[in-house]
N, C-alpha and C positions, 0 to 999 in steps of 0.2 A: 238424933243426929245421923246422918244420910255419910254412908263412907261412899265416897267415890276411889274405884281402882285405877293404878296408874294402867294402861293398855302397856302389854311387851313391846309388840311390834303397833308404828303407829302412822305408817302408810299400807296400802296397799301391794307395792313393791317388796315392801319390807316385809309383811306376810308369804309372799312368793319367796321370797330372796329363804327364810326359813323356814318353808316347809319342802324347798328345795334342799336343804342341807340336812334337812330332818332323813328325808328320801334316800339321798346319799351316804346317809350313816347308815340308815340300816340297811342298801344293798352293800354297801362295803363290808358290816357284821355278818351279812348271811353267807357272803359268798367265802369268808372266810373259815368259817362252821366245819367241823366234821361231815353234815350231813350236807353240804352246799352240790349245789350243781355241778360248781368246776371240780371239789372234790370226787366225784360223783363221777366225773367224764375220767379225772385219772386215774380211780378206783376199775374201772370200765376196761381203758384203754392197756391197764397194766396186768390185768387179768386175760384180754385175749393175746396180747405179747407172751404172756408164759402159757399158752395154750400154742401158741406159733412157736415156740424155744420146746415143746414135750413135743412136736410135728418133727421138729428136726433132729430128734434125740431119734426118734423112731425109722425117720429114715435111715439115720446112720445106724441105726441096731437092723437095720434092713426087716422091721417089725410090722405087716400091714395093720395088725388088729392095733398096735400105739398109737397110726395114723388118723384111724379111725374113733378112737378111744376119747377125743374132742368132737366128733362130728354129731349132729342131729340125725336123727331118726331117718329124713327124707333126704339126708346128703346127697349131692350129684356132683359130679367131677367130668368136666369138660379138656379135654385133650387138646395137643395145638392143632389137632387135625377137624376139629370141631366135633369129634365125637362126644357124646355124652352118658356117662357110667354111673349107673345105682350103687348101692354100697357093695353088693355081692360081684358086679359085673365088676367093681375097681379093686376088688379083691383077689380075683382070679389075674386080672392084668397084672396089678403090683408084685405078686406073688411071682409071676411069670418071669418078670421087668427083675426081681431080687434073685431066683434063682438063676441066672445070666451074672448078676456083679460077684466079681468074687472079693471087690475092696472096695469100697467108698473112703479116698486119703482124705476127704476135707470137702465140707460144705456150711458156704457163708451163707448165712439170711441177713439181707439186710431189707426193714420193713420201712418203706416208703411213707405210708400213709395209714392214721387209721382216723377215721371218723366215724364218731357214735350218734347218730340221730335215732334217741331212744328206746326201742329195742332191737336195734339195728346198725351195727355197725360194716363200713366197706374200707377194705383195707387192700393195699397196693402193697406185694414186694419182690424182690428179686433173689433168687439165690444161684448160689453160684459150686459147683462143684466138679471134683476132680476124683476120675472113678476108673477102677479096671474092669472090663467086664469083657464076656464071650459074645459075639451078634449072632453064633447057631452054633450048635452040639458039635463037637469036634475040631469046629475053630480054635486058634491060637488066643491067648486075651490081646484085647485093643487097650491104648489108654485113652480116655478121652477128658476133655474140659468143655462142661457144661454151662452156657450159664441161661436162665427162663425166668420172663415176668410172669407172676401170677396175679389174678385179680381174688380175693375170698368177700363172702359175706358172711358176716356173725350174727346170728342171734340171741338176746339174753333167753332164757330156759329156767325155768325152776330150780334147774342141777348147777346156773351159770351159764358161761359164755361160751359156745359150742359154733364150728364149723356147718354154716348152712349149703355153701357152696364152694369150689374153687375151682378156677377156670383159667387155664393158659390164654396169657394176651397174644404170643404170636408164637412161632414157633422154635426153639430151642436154639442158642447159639452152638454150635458143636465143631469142636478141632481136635484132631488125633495130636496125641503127646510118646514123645519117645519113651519107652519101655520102661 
């Protein structure tokens, strides 16, 4: 005796119509996954934000080497004046730049943008700060309000997400503050 099966699907549509929901079940399961993509991007995007948050712990510790201490190998730091600095040449500026503040009251970062296409991510932000500082040796302090775009790119490393570049988008907003 000859069994015939009933068919599941018994148009052609109807094969479409479910393996179209087959399809959508499982990008729906992966993307939900530990190991997913979009997991993945805010595993990514949450690790260079605390690499941006240990940037601004170090500015405010007026620390060049904690600035550094996220960057690659081959960092460069571009100025708003368009100069462009290796790790040692931004080391001797910064160093310069911290010996001059004798206060940094307050510095916000707020981070624009980051996208990770990767092992590449570009990130937009702005910070904004309020600082005393001397503009030459035997000067009185000034107060000033800073506020500068910056544009950085990340790259993933072995070690994680590390500072491959940062580069002022224009040049600093600056206003003298009473005393």
């Amino acid at each position: 005796m000859k069994r015939f099966r009933r068919p599941l699907v018994r148009s052609r549509s109807g094969a479409f119509a479910l393996a179209g929901l087959l399809v959508a079940l499982l990008l729906a399961a992966g993307c939900a996954g530990p190991g997913s993509a979009a997991s993945r991007l805010r595993r990514d995007e949450a690790e260079i934000r605390a690499g941006i948050a240990s940037i601004r712990e170090a500015i405010l510790a007026r620390d060049t080497a904690g600035i550094l201490r996220v960057a690659t190998a081959d960092w460069r730091f571009t100025g708003p004046d368009g100069k462009v600095y290796d790790r040692a040449a931004y080391r001797v500026r910064t160093e310069a730049l911290f010996a001059r503040i004798e206060r940094i009251e307050s510095l916000d970062t707020q981070v624009g943008s980051v996208a990770v296409h990767g092992d590449r991510a570009d990130v937009e932000l702005t910070q904004t700060m309020v600082r005393r500082e001397r503009a030459t040796p035997g000067a009185g302090p000034a107060r000033w309000w800073l506020r500068y775009r910056e544009r950085h790119v990340w790259r993933r490393t072995p070690g994680g997400w590390r500072a491959q570049s940062v580069a002022f988008l224009a040049a600093p907003e600056r206003k003298t503050l009473p005393p």
